[in-house]
MIVO-194659 format. One line per 2 residues: number of its first residue (from 1); for each residue x, y, z of N, C-alpha, C. Coordinates in steps of 0.05 Angstrom, whole numbers. Example, Ala and Ser with C-alpha at 12.3 -4.5 7.8 and 13.67 -1.06 7.14 Angstrom:
1> 264 -114 156 246 -90 156 264 -66 156; 257 -45 142 273 -21 143 258 1 157
REM end
This chain:
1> 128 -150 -570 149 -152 -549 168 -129 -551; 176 -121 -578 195 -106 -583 180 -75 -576
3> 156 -76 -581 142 -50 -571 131 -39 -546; 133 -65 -532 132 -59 -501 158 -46 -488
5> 183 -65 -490 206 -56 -481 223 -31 -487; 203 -17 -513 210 13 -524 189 27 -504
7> 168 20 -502 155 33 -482 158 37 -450; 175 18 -446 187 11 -411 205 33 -419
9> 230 22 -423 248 43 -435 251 69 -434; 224 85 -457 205 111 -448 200 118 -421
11> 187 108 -412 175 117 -386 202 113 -368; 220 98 -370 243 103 -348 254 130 -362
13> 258 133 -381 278 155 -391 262 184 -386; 228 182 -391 212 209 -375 214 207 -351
15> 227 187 -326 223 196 -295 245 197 -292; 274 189 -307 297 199 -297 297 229 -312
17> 289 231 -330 291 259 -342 282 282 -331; 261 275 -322 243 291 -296 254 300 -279
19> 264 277 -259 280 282 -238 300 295 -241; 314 294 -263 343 313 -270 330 340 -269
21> 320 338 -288 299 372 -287 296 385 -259; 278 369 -239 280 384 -213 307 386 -203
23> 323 372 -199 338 373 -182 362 390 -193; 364 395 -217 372 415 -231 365 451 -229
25> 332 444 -226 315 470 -231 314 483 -193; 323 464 -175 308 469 -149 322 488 -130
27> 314 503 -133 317 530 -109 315 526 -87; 337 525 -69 323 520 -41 321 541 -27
29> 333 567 -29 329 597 -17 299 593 -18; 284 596 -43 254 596 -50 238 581 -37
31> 248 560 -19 228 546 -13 234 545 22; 211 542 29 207 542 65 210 510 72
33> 233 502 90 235 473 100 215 463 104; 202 442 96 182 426 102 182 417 130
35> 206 401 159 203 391 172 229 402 189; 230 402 218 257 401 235 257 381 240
37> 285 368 242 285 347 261 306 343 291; 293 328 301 283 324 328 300 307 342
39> 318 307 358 329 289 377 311 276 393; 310 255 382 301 226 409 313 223 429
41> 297 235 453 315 234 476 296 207 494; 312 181 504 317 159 504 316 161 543
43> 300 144 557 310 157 580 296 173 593; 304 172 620 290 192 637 302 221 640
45> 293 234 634 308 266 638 302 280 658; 317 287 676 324 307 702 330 334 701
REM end
């Protein structure tokens, strides 16, 4: 029991750790926007 919940534990503390890393490491000059977004236009347009 006691070795499972060291192992949950682990694995939360490698995906928050991770995530700090990118979001730490992330360049956004370097990178090309993935998506625009888009006004929903609702309606008939004239």
């Amino acid at each position: 029991m006691k070795r499972t919940l060291l192992l949950i534990f682990a694995a939360f503390a490698l995906m928050i750790g991770s995530f700090i890393w990118f979001v730490t490491t992330w360049d956004a000059s370097a990178e090309e926007p993935v998506s625009m977004t888009q006004p929903i236009h609702i309606g008939a347009t004239t």
